[in-house]
C-alpha positions in Angstrom: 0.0 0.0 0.0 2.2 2.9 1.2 5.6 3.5 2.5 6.0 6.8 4.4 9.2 8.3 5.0 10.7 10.7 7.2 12.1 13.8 6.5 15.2 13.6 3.7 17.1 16.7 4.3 19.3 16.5 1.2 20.3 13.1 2.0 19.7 11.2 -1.4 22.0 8.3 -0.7 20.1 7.3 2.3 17.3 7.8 0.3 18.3 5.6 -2.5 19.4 3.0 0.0 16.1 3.1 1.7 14.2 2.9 -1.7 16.0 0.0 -2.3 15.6 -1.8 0.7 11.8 -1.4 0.5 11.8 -2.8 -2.9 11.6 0.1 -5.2 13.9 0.1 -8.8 14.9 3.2 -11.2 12.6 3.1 -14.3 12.9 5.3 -16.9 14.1 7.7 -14.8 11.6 7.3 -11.9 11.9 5.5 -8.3 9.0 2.8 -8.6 7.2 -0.3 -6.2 4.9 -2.7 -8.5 2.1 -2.9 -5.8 3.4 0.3 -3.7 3.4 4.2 -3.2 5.4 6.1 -1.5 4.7 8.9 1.1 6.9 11.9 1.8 5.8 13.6 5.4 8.4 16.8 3.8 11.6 18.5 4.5 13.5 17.2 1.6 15.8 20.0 1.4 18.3 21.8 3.9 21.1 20.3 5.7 22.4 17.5 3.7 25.1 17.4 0.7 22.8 16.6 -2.3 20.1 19.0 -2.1 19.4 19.2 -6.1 19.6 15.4 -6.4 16.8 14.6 -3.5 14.3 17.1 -4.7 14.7 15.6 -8.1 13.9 12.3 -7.4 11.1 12.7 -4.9 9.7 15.6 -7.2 9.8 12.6 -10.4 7.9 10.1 -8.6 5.6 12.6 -7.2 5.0 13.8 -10.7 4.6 10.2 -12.3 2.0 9.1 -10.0 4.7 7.2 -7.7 4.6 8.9 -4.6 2.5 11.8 -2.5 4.4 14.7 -1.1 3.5 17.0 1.1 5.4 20.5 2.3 7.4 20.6 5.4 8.3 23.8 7.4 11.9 23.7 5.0 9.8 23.6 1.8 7.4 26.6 3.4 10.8 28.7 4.2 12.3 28.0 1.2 9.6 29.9 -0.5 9.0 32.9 1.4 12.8 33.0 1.5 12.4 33.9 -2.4 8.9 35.3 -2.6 8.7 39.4 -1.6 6.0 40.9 0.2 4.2 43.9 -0.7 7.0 46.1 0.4 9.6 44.0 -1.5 10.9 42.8 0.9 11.1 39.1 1.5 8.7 37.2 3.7 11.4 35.4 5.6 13.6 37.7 6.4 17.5 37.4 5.2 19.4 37.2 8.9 22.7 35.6 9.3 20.7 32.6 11.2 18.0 31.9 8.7 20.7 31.9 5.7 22.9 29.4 7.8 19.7 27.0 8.0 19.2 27.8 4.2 22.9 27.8 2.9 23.2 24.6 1.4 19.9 24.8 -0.8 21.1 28.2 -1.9 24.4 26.8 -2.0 22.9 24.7 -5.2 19.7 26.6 -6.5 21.0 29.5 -7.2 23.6 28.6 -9.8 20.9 27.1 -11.4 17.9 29.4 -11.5 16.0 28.0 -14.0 16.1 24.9 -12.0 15.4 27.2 -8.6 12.3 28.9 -10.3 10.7 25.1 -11.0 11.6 23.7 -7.8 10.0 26.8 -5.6 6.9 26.1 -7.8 6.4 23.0 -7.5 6.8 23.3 -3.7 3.7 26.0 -3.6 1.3 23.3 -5.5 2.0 20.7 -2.4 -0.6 20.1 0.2 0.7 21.0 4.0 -1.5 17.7 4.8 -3.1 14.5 3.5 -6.2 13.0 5.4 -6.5 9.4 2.7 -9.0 7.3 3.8 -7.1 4.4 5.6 -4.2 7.3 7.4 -3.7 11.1 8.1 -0.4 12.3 7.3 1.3 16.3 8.1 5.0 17.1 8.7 4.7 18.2 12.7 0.9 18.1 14.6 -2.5 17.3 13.7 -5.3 20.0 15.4 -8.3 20.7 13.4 -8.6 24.2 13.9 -5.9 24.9 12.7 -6.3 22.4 9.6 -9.8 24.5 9.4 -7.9 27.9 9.1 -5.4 26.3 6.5 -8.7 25.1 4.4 -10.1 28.4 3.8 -6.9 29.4 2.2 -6.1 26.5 0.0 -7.2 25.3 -3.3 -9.3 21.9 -4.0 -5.5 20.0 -3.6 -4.8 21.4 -0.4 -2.1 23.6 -2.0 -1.7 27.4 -0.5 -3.6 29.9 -2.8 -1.1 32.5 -4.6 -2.8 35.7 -2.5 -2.7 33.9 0.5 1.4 33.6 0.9 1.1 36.8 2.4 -0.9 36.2 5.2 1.1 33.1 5.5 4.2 34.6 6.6 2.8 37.7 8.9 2.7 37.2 12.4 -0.1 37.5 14.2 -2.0 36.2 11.2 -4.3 33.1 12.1 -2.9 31.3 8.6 1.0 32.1 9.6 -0.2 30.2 13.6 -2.0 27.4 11.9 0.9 26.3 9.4 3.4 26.9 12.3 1.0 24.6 14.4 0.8 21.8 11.8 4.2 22.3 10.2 6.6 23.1 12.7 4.6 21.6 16.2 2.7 22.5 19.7 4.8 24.6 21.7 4.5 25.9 24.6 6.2 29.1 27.1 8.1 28.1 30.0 7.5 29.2 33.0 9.2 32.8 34.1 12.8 32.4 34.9 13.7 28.6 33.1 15.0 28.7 29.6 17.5 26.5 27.7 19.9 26.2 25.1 18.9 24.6 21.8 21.2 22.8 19.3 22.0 25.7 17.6 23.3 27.7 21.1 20.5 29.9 21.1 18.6 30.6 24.0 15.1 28.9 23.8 11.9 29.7 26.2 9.2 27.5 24.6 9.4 24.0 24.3 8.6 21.7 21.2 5.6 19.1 22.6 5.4 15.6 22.5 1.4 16.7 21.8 0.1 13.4 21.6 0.9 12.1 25.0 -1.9 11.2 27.4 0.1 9.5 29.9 1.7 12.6 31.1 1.8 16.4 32.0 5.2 16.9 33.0 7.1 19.5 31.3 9.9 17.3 31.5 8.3 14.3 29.7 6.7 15.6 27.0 9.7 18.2 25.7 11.6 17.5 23.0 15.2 18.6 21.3 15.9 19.3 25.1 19.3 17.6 25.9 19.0 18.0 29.7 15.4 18.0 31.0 16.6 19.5 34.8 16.5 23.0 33.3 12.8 22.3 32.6 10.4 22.9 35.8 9.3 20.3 38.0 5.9 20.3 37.5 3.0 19.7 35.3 2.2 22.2 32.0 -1.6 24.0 32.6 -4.3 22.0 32.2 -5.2 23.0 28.4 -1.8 23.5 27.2 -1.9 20.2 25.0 -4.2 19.1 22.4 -3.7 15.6 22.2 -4.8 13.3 19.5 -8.6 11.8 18.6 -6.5 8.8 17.4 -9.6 8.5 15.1 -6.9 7.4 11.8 -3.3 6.6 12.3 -1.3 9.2 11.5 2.2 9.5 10.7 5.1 12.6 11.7 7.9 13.9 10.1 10.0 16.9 11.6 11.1 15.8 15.1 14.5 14.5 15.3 14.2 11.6 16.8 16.9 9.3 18.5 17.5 5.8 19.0 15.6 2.5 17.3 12.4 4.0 15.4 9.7 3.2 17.3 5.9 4.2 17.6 4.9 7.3 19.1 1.2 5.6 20.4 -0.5 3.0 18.9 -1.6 5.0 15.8 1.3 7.8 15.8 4.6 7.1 13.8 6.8 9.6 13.7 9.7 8.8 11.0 11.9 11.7 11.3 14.6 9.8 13.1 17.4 12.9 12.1 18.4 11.0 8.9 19.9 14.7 8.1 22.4 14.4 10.5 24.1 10.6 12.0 20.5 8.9 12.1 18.5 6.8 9.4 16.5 7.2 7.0 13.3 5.5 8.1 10.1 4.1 6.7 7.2 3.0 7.7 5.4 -0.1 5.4 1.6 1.0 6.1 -1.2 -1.3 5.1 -3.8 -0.9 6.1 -4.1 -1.4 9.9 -5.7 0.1 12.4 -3.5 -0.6 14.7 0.5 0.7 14.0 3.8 -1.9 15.0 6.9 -1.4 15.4 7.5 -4.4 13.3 6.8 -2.4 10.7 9.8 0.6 10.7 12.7 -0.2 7.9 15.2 1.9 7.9 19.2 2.1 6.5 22.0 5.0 7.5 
């Protein structure tokens, strides 16, 4: 039925390697499974070495019928990176920061900008979710009202309409929360006084939610991409802060960075980000049909 992988990050070996693994030849110029479709959950470019290459061969099987695709927070920047508002200026701002998590797209786009031109539009026709009939699928968080904002401003393929970029990118719009909602996660503040230092070294005072989980309130359980939990409080987030999950279809994560052996998130969650654009693999998960997600099912390669 479908594969669904996790984010690629400009890491077309893996990708290749993964492909393989699952099954899938090179035909004609196009990654295909006799009986299979693939699933991207987004975030094929930044990071990696072979920005150009990955696009290309997830953008050929998407346009051959092989695969679904839908836009990750990295496909979203990319494009407001390029796209000016009504000032000129563009909608993600240029800073030294937001180039550095750019730099290698740029690095290979821009010396080709026919190549650059196509790319950016085909990432404006994808869908920031898929809701099929057997799974649910977006890059970072499932929550209906936000998925209700987002479908007032798409078209009949779930892709962003060209006026509504705009509102997109402005802050304090309710489009620009819902996208960062469904592409990017449930955050939440900290408490006055605690803080911590991301990846990155900057100074962070919200923390990325495992929103899901109904086992606990802690802020220490649930955060994520927070290397030592003791700067978090000791104590339980406000009674509303998370939205949790209707677990009505499975559904299936990119985005997250995950660690370790890939493993379910819940018995319908699978996240399969597992930081394949850095050390980890590139995972998969081989969905069909069930109600009910394994672990059984992950492949992966590095």
């Amino acid at each position: 039925m479908y594969d669904i992988i996790g984010d690629v990050h400009g890491q077309a070996e893996k990708l290749e390697a993964l492909l393989r693994k699952l099954g899938y030849r090179e035909q004609r110029g196009v990654w295909r499974h006799p009986t299979r479709k693939l699933i991207s959950v987004g975030d094929l470019v930044d990071r990696g070495p072979q920005q150009k290459r990955s696009v290309d061969m997830v953008r050929a099987m998407h346009e051959a019928g092989e695969a679904l695709v839908i836009m990750g927070n990295h496909e979203f920047n990319a494009v407001a990176w390029a796209t000016p508002d009504e000032n000129g200026e563009p909608l993600r701002p240029h800073s030294p920061h937001r180039f550095e998590q750019h730099e290698a797209f740029l690095r290979e786009a821009e010396p080709n900008p026919d190549w650059y031109r196509s790319t950016l539009d085909w990432f404006k026709t994808l869908p920031l979710y898929l809701e099929l009939p057997e799974l649910r699928v977006t890059h970072a968080c499932w929550h209906e009202p936000s998925k209700a904002v987002i479908d007032a401003h798409t078209d009949t393929d779930g892709a962003l309409l060209a006026d509504a970029w705009q509102r997109a990118a402005r802050k304090g719009h309710e489009l620009y929360d819902a996208i960062e909602v469904m592409s990017k996660g449930w955050e939440i503040p900290l408490p006055e006084g605690y803080s911590f230092i991301d990846e990155g070294k900057h100074e962070r005072y919200h923390i990325r939610t495992q929103w899901w989980r109904d086992d606990s309130r802690l802020y220490r359980d649930i955060a994520l991409g927070v290397d030592d939990g003791s700067n978090l409080p000791d104590g339980e987030v406000p009674g509303a802060a998370l939205p949790g999950y209707d677990h009505a279809k499975p559904l299936f994560l990119g985005h997250y960075w995950m660690k370790g052996e890939p493993c379910l998130q819940s018995s319908r969650i699978a996240c399969v980000d597992w930081s394949a654009g850095k050390e980890g693999p590139m995972v998969a998960y081989r969905f069909d049909g069930e109600d009910e997600l394994s672990n059984d099912k992950f492949v992966w390669t590095r």
